[in-house]
C-alpha positions as CSV (number, residue, x, y, z in Angstrom):
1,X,79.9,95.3,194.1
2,X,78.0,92.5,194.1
3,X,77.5,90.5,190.4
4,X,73.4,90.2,190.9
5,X,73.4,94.1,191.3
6,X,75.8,94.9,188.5
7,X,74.0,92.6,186.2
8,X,70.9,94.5,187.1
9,X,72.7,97.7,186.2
10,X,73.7,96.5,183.1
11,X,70.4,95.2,182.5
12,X,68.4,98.1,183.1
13,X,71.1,100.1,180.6
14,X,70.4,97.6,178.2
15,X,66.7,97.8,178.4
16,X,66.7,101.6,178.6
17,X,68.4,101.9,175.5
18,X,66.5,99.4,173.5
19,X,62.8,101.3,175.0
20,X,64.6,104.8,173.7
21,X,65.3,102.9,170.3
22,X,61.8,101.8,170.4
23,X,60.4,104.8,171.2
24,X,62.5,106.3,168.6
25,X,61.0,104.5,165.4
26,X,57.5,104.4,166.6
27,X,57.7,108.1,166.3
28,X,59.6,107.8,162.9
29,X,56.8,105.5,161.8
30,X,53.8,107.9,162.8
31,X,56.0,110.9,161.1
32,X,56.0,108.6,158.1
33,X,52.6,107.8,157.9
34,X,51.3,111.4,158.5
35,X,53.9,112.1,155.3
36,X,52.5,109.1,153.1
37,X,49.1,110.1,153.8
38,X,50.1,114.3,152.8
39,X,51.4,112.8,149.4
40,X,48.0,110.5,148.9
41,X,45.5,113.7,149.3
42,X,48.2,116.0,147.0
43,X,49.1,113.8,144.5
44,X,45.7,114.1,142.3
45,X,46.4,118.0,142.5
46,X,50.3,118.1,141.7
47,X,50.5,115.5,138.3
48,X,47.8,114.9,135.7
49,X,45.6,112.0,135.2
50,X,46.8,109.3,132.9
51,X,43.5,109.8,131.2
52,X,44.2,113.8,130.6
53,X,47.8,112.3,130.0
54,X,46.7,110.1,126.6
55,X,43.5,112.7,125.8
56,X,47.2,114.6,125.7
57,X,49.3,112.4,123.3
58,X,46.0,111.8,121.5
59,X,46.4,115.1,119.9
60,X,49.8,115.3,119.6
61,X,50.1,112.5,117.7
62,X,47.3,113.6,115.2
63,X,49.1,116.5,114.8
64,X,52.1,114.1,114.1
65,X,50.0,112.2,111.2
66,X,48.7,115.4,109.7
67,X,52.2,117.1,109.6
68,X,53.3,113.5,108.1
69,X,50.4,113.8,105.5
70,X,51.5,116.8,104.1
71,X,55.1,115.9,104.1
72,X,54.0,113.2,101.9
73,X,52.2,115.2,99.7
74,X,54.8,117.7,99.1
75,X,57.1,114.5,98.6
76,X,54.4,113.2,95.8
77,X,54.6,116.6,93.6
């Protein structure tokens, strides 16, 4: 075996393997991408706002004060 043909075996092996891995996280990537763009359009439908979030702890916490009012009070008598 001649050492120009065995070099191009080994050369084309080489290449092969590096176009597979190539090949291989290209399609990764576009699964990815396809995945990051399913969480973007289902995000606003799976968590609340953080607008409704603080309208949220807006209440609660005024429920807080007025339960802490009358704690006071009863504290006072």
């Amino acid at each position: 075996m001649d050492i120009q043909v065995l070099f191009n075996v080994v050369s084309s092996a080489v290449i092969a393997a590096i176009g597979w891995f190539a090949r291989e996280i290209w399609t990764a990537l576009a699964e990815l991408r396809k995945d990051i763009h399913k969480i973007e359009i289902d995000l606003p439908r799976n968590y609340t706002r953080r607008d409704e979030h603080q309208a949220s702890m807006d209440r609660i916490e005024e429920m807080f004060r007025r339960i802490f009012d009358k704690l006071d009070e009863k504290q006072d008598k």
